[in-house]
N, C-alpha and C positions, 0 to 999 in steps of 0.2 A: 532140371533139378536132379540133384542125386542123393537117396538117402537110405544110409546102412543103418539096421537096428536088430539088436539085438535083446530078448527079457533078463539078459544076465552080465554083467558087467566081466573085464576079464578079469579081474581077480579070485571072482565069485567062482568064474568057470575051470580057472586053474585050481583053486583048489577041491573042486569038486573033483577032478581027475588027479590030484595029488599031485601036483608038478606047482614050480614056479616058475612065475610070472617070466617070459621072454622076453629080451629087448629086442629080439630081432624077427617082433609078431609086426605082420603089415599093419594092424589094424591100429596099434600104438601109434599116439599122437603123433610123436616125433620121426614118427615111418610116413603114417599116412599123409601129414598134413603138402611132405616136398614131392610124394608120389603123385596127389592130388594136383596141386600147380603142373609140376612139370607134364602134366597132359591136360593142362588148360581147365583146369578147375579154381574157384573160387572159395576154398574150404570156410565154413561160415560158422556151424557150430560144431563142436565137442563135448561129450559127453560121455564119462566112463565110469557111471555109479555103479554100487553094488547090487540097484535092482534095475537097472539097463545097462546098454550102449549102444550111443545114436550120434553118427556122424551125417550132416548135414552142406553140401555143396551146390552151386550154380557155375554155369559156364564163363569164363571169364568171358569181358568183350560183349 
């Protein structure tokens, strides 16, 4: 099982550092979810609230 968490979501956290939001952050869905597969992960949940973020995987197989 593998599972990332953070108490601040990324939006929360860019604007606390005054920048916007990157599409090219690993941790965005649409980064992490083919980074996850293609090294044999099972991405299972997502979660990118304004008071977390928790990504949630198991080993394929």
């Amino acid at each position: 099982m593998l599972l990332l968490f953070h108490p601040s979501g990324h939006a929360e956290r860019a604007a606390r550092h005054g920048r916007p939001l990157d599409p090219a952050d690993l941790l965005a869905e649409h980064n992490l979810r083919p980074a996850l597969e293609a090294t044999g992960w099972n991405p299972d949940e997502y979660e990118d609230a304004s008071s977390h973020f928790l990504a949630h995987a198991t080993l394929a197989g």
